[in-house]
N, C-alpha and C positions, 0 to 999 in steps of 0.2 A: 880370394875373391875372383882373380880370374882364371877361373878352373876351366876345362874343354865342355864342362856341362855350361858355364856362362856365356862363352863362344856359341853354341851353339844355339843356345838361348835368343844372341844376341843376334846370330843370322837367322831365324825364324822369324824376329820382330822385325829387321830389315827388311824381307820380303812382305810380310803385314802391309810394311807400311808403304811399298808398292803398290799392293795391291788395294788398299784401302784409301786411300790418299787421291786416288783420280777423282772423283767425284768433288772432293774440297777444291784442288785446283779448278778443278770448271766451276765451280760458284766464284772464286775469286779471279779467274779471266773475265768472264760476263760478267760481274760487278764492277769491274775498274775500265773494260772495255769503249763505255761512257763516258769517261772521264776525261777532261782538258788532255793533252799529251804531256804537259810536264807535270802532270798529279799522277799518272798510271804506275808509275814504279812505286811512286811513294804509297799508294793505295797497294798495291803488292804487297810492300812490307810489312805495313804495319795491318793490315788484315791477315796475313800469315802470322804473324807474331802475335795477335792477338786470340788467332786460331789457336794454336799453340797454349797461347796462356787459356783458356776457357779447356783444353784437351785437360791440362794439370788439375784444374781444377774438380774437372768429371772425373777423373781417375778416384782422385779422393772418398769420392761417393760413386761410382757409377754400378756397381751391386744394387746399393738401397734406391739410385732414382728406377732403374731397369724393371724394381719390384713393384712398381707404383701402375694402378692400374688406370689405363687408357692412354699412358703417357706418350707410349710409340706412333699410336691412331690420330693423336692430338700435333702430336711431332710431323706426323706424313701430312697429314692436310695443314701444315703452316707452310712445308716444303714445296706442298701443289702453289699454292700462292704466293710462294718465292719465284716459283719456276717461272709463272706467268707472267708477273714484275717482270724479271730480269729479260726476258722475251720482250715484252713490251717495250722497256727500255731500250734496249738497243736496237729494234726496230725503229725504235721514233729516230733514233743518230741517223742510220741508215737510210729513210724514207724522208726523213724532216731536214737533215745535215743539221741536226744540234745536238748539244751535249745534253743528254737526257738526266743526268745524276751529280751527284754532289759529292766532293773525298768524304764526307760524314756519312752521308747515305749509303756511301757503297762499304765502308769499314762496317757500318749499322749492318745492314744484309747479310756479309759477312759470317761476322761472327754469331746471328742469330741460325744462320744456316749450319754453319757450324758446330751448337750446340747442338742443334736439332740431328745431325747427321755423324756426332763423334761420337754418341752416347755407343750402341756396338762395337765401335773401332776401339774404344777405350778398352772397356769389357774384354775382348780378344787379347790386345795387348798385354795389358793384367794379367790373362790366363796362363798365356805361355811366359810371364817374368817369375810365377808362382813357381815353374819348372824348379827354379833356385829359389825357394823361398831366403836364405839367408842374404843374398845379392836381389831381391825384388827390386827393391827403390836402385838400386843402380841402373839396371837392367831400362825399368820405365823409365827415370831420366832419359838414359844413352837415346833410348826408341823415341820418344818426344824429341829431343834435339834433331834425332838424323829426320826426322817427319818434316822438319821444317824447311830443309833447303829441296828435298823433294816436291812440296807442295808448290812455292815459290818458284822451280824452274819451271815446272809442271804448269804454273798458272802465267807464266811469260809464253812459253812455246804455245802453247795454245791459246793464249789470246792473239799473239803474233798468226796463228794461221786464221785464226777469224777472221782476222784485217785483210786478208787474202781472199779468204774462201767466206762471206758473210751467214752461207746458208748452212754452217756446220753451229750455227747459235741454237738453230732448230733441232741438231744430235746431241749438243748440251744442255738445251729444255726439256730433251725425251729423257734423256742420262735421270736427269734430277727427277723426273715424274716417273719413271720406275722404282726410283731408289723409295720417293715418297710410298707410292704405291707398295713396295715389299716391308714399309716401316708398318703400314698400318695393318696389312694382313698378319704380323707378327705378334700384334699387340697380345698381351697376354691374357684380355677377357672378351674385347672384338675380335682379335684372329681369330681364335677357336669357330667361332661364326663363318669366318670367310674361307677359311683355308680351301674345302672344295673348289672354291671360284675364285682362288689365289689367279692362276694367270690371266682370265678374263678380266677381273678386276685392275693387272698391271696393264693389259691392251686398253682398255677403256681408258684409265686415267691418265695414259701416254697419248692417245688421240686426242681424247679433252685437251688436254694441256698447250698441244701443237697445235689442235685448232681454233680456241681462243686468242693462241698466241699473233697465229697466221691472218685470223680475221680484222682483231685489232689494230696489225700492222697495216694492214692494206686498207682497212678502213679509214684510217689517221691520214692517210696518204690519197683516197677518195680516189685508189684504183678499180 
């Protein structure tokens, strides 16, 4: 089982989950960012963990939902409207000084952001566990488990530099409205349509998104 082809297996999904994993932790810094100070940890956890559990679950399936058509376009514009939320939220803390979210709300966010955002991360994952068919299911366990304290430190440190630096919530609402934006130009029966105007389409819904977000705030605040 653990042969140097699972080793190696197993350091390709490590870096995956590097690289694949930022964008989770900034949903789950902005989500809990809001939150009372002695609910932030506990919204970390159990929003990672629940990340985590809904990742297991997409693995299972993540081939046949991947097949389904519009589901990626349907997934990127829930993600624009996550973005905008979590924008708006934590401008109201910052403009208003109140706690804009609830630990239910922000877990809820979450993990819907999460489904919407794991479904390729899962996909990849799978691909390179297949390297070893015979070791698969270890392989995806080991990669799910190590995903987990990545995403969690990932989603501390960066909520911790928001508290610092407020206007990096607006690099984290652009994060999320490209990633939306690259979901739906990929769809497998609207891409095809967009792919010419794949980058234009990621500028446009990256300025929408900062500017709704920017306006609301200031508005709320009757700057």
């Amino acid at each position: 089982m653990f042969s140097a082809a699972w080793f190696a297996a197993l350091g390709s999904i490590l870096l995956l989950d590097l690289i694949l994993s930022g964008d989770n932790a900034i949903v789950i810094a902005m989500a809990c960012k809001s939150l009372p100070d002695n609910e932030r940890l506990k919204g970390i956890i159990i929003g990672g963990a629940g990340a985590v559990i809904v990742r297991v679950c997409l693995t299972l399936f993540a081939t046949e939902l991947l097949g389904l058509p519009y589901l990626q376009f349907i997934g990127g514009a829930l993600l624009i409207y996550i973005a905008i939320k979590l924008l708006v939220d934590n401008g109201d803390e910052e403009t208003n000084g109140k706690q804009a979210t609830t630990l239910f709300a922000a877990v809820r966010t979450i993990m819907i952001a999460d489904f919407i955002m794991s479904l390729d991360n899962v996909l990849a994952l799978a691909g390179v566990a297949n390297m070893v068919p015979e070791s698969k299911w270890s392989l995806i366990i080991c990669g799910l488990m190590i995903s987990l304290p990545i995403v969690l430190c990932g989603a501390q440190l960066f909520m911790l530099i928001m508290k610092k630096l407020p206007w990096l919530i607006y690099l984290g609402g652009g994060i999320l409205a490209y990633t939306a934006a690259e979901m739906m130009t990929m769809d497998k029966v609207v891409g095809v349509y967009l792919a010419d105007w794949s980058l234009i389409i990621k500028v446009i819904l990256v300025v929408m998104v900062l500017s709704i977000g920017w306006f609301k705030n200031h508005k709320s605040c009757n700057c």
